[in-house]
VMD Tcl script that builds the backbone (N, CA, C; Angstrom):
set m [mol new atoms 291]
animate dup $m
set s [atomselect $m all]
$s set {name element resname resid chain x y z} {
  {N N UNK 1 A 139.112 80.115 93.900}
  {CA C UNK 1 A 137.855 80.605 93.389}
  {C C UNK 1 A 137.999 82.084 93.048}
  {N N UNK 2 A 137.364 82.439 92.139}
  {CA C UNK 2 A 137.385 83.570 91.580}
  {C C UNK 2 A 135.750 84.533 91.153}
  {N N UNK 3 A 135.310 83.895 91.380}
  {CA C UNK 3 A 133.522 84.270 90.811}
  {C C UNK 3 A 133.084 83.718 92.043}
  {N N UNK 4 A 131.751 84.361 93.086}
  {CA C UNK 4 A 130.815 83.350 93.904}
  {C C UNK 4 A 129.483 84.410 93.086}
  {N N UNK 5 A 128.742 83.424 93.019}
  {CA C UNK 5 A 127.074 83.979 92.244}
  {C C UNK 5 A 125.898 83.245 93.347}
  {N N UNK 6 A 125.427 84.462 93.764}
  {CA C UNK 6 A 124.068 83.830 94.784}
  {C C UNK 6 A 122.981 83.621 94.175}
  {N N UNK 7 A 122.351 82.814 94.174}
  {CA C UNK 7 A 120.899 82.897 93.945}
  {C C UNK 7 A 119.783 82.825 94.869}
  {N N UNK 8 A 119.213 83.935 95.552}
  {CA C UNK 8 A 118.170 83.367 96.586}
  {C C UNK 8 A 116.923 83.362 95.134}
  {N N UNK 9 A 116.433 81.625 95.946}
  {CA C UNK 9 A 115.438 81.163 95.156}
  {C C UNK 9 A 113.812 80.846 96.060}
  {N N UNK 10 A 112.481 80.429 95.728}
  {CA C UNK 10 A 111.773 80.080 96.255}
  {C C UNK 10 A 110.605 79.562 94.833}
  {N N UNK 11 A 110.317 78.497 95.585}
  {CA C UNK 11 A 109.489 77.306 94.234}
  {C C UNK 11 A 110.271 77.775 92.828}
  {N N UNK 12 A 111.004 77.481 92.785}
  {CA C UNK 12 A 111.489 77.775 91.080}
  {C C UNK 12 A 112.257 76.614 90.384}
  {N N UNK 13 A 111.571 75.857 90.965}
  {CA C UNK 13 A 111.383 74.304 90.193}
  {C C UNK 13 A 111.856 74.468 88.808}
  {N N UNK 14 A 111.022 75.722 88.371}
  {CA C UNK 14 A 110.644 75.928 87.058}
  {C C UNK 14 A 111.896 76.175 85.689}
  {N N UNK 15 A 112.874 76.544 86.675}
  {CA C UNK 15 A 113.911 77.662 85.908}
  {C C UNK 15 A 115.403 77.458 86.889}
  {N N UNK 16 A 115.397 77.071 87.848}
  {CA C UNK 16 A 116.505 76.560 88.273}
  {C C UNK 16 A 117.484 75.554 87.699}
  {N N UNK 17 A 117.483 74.853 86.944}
  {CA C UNK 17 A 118.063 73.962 86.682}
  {C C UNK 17 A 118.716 74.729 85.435}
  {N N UNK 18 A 117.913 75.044 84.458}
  {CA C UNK 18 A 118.523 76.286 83.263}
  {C C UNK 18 A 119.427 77.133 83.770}
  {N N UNK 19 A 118.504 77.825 84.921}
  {CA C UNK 19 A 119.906 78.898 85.526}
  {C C UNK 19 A 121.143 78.474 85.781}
  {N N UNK 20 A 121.033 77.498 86.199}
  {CA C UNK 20 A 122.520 76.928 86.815}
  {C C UNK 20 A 123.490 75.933 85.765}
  {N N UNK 21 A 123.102 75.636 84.792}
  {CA C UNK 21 A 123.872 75.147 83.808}
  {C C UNK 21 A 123.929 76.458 82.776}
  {N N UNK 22 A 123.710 77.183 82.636}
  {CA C UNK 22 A 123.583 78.360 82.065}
  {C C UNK 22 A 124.772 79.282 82.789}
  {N N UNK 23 A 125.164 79.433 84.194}
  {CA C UNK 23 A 125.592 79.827 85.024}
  {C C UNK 23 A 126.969 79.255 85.008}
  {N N UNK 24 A 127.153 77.429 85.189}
  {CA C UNK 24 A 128.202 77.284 85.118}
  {C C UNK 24 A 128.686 76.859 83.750}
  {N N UNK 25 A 128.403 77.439 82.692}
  {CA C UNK 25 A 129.003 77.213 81.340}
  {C C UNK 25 A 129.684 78.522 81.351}
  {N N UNK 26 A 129.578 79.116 81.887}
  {CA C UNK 26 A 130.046 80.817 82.495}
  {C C UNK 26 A 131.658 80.759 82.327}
  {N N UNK 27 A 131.928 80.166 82.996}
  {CA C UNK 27 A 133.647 79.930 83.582}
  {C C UNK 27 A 134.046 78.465 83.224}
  {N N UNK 28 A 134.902 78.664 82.537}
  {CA C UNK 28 A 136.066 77.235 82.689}
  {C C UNK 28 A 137.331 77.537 82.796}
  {N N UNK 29 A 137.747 76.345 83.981}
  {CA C UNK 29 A 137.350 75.519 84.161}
  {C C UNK 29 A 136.179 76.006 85.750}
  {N N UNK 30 A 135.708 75.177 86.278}
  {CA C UNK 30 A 134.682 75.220 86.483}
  {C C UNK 30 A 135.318 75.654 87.977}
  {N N UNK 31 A 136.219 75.199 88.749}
  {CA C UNK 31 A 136.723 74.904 90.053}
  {C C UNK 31 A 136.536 77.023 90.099}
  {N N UNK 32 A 136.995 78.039 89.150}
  {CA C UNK 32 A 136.741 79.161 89.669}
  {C C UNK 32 A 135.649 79.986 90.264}
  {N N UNK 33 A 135.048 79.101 89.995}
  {CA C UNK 33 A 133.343 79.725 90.353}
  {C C UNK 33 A 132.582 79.023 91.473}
  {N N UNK 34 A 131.592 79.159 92.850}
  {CA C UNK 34 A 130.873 78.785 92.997}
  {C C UNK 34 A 129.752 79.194 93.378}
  {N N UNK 35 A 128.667 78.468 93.543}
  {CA C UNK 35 A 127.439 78.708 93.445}
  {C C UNK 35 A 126.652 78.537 94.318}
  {N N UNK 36 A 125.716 79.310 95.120}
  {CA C UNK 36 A 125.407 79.525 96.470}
  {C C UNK 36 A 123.776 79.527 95.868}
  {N N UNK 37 A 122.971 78.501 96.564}
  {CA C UNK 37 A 121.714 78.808 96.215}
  {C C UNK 37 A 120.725 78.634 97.445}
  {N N UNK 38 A 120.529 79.941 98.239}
  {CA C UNK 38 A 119.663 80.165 98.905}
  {C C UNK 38 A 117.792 80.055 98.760}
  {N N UNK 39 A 117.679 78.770 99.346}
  {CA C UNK 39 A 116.245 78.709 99.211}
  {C C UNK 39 A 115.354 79.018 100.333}
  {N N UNK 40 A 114.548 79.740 99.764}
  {CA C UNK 40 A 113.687 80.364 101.030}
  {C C UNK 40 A 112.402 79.838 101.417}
  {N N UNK 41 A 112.740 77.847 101.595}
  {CA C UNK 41 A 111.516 77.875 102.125}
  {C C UNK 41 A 110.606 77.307 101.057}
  {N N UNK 42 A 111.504 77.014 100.319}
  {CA C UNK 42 A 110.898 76.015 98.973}
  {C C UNK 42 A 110.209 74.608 99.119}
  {N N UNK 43 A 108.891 74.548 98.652}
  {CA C UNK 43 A 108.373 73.361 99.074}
  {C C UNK 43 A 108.176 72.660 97.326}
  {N N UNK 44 A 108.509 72.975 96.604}
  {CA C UNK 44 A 108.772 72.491 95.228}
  {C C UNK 44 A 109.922 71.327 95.512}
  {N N UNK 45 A 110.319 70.959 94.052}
  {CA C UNK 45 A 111.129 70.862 93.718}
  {C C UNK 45 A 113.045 70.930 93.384}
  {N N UNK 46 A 112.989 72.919 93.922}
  {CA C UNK 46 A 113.600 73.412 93.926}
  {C C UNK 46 A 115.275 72.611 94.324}
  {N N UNK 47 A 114.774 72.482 95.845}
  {CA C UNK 47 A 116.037 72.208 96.807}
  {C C UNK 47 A 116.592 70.701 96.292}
  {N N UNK 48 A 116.114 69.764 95.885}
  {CA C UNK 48 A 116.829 68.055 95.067}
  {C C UNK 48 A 117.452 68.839 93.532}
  {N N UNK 49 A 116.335 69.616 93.151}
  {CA C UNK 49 A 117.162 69.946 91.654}
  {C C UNK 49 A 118.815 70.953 91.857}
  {N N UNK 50 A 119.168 71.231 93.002}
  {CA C UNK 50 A 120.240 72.414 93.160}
  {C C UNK 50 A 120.979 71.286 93.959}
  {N N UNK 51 A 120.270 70.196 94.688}
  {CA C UNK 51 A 121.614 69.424 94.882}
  {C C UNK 51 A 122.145 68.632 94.673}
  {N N UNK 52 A 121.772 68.181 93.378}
  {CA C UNK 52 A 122.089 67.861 91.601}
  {C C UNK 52 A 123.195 68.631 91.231}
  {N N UNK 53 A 123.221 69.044 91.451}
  {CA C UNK 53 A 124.252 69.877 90.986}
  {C C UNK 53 A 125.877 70.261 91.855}
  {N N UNK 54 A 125.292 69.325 92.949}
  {CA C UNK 54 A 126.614 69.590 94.192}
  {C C UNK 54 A 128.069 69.138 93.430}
  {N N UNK 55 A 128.273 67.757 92.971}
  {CA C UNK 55 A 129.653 68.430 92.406}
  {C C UNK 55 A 129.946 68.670 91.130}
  {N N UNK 56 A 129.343 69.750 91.085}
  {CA C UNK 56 A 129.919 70.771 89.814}
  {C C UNK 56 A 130.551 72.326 90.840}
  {N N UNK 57 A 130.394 72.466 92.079}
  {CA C UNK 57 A 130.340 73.780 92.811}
  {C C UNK 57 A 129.405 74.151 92.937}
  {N N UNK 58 A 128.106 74.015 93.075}
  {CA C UNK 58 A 126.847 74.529 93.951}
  {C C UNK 58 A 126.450 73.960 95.546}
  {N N UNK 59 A 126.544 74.882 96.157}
  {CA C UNK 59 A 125.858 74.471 97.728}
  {C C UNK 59 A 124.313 74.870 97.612}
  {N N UNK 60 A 124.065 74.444 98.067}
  {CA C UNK 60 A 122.877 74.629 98.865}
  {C C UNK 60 A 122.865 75.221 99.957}
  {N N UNK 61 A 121.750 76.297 100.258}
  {CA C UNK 61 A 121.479 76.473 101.679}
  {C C UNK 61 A 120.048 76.537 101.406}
  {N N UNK 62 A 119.295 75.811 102.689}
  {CA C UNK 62 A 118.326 76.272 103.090}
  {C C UNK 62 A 117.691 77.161 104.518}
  {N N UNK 63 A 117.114 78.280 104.026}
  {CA C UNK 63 A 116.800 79.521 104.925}
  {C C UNK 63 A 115.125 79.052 105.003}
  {N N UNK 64 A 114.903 79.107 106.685}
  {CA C UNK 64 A 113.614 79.395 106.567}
  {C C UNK 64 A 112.146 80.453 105.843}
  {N N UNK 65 A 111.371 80.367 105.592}
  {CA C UNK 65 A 110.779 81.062 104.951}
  {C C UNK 65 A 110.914 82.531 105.958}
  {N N UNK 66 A 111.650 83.464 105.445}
  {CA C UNK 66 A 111.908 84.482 105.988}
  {C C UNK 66 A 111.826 85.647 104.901}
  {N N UNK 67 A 111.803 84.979 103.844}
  {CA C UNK 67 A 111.830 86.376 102.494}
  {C C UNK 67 A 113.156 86.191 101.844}
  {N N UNK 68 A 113.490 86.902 100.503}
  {CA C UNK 68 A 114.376 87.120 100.398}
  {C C UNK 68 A 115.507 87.396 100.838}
  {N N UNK 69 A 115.522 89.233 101.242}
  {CA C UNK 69 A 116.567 89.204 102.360}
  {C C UNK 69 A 117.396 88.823 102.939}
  {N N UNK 70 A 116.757 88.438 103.849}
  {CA C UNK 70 A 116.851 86.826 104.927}
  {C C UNK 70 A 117.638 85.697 104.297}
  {N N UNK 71 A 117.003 85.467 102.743}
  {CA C UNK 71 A 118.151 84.250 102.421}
  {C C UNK 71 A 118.942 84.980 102.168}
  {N N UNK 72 A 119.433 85.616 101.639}
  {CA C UNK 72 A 120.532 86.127 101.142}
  {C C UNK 72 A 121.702 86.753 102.105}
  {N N UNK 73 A 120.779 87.121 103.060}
  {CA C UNK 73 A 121.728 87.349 104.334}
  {C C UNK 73 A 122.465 86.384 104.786}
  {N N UNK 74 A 121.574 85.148 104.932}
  {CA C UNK 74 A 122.358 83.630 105.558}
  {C C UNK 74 A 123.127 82.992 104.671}
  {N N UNK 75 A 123.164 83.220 103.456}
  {CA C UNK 75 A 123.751 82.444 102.332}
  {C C UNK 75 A 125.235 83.282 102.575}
  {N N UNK 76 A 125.180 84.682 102.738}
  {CA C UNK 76 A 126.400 85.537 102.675}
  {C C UNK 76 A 127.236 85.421 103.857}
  {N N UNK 77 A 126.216 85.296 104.910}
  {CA C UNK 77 A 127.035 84.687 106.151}
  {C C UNK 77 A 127.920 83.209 106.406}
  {N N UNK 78 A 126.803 82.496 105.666}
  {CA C UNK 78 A 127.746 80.900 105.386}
  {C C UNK 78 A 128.745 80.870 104.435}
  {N N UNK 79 A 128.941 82.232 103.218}
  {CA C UNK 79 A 129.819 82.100 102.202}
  {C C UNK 79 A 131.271 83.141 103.244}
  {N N UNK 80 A 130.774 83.643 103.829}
  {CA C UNK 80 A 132.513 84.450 104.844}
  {C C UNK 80 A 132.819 83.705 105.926}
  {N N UNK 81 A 132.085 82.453 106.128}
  {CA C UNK 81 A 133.156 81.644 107.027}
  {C C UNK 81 A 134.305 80.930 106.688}
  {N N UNK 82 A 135.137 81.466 107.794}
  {CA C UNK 82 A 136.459 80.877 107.258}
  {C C UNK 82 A 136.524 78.916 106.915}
  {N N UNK 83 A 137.422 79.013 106.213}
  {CA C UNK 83 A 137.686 77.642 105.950}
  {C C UNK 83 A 137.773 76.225 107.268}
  {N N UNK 84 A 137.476 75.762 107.278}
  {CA C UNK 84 A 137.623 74.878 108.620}
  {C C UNK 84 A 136.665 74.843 109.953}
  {N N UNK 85 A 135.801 76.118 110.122}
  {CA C UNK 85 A 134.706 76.120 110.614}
  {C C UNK 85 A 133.507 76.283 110.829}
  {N N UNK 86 A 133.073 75.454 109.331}
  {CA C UNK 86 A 131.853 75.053 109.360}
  {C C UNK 86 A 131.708 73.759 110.389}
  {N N UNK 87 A 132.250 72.985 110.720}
  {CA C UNK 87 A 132.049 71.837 112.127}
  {C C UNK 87 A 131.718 72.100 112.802}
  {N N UNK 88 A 132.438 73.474 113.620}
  {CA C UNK 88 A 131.941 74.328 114.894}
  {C C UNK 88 A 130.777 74.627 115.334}
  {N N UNK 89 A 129.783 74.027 116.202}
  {CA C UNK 89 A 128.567 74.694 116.640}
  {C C UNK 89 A 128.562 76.318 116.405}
  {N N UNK 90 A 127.687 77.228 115.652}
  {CA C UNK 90 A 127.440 78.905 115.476}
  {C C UNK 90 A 126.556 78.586 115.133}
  {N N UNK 91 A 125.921 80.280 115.538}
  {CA C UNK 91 A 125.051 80.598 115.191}
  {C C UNK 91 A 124.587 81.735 114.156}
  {N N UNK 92 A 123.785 81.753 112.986}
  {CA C UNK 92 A 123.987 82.906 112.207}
  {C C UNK 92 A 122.751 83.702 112.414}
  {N N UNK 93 A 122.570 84.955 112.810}
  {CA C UNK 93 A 121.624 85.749 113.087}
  {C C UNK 93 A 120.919 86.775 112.200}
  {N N UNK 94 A 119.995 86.594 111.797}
  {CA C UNK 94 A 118.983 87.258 110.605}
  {C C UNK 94 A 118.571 88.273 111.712}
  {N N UNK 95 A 119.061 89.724 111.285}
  {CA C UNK 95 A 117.892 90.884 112.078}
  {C C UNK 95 A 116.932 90.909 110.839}
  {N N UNK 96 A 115.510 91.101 111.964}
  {CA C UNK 96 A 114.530 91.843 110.635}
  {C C UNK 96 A 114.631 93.109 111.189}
  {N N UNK 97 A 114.455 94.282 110.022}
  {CA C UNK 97 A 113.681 95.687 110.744}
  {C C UNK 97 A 112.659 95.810 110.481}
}
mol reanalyze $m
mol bondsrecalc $m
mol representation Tube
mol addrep $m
């Protein structure tokens, strides 16, 4: 991989699906890029339309409604774990100030 692109999202039903084919017409072949889409708590649409898209290289995460921030914090924390331990019981910790 060579490109990771975050998106923290919330209800964007609307425009998600554009973004992300828009996004991965970006790079070919496609395997260099992936796509991290932090939802914060989306009660739309949002979260089925992004995991539509799982194999092209988009994950999903969902973050509790915590704000932006917050997703983007947890999305960045799940994107620097090393390879092989995501299985492992952890925990990822959102400070607010």
């Amino acid at each position: 991989m060579l490109a990771a692109v975050l998106l923290a999202v919330r209800n964007g039903e609307e425009f998600i699906r554009g973004k992300l084919e828009c996004l991965l017409g970006l790079y070919s072949p496609a395997h260099v890029m992936e796509i991290l889409v932090a939802s914060d708590g989306s009660t739309d649409a949002t979260e089925p339309i992004a995991e539509s898209f799982a194999g092209r290289g988009v994950r999903l995460i969902r973050a509790s409604r915590a704000g932006k921030a917050a997703a983007v914090k947890l999305a960045i924390a799940v994107f620097v774990v090393p390879p092989g331990t995501l299985g492992r019981p952890r925990r990822v910790k959102v400070r607010r100030r």
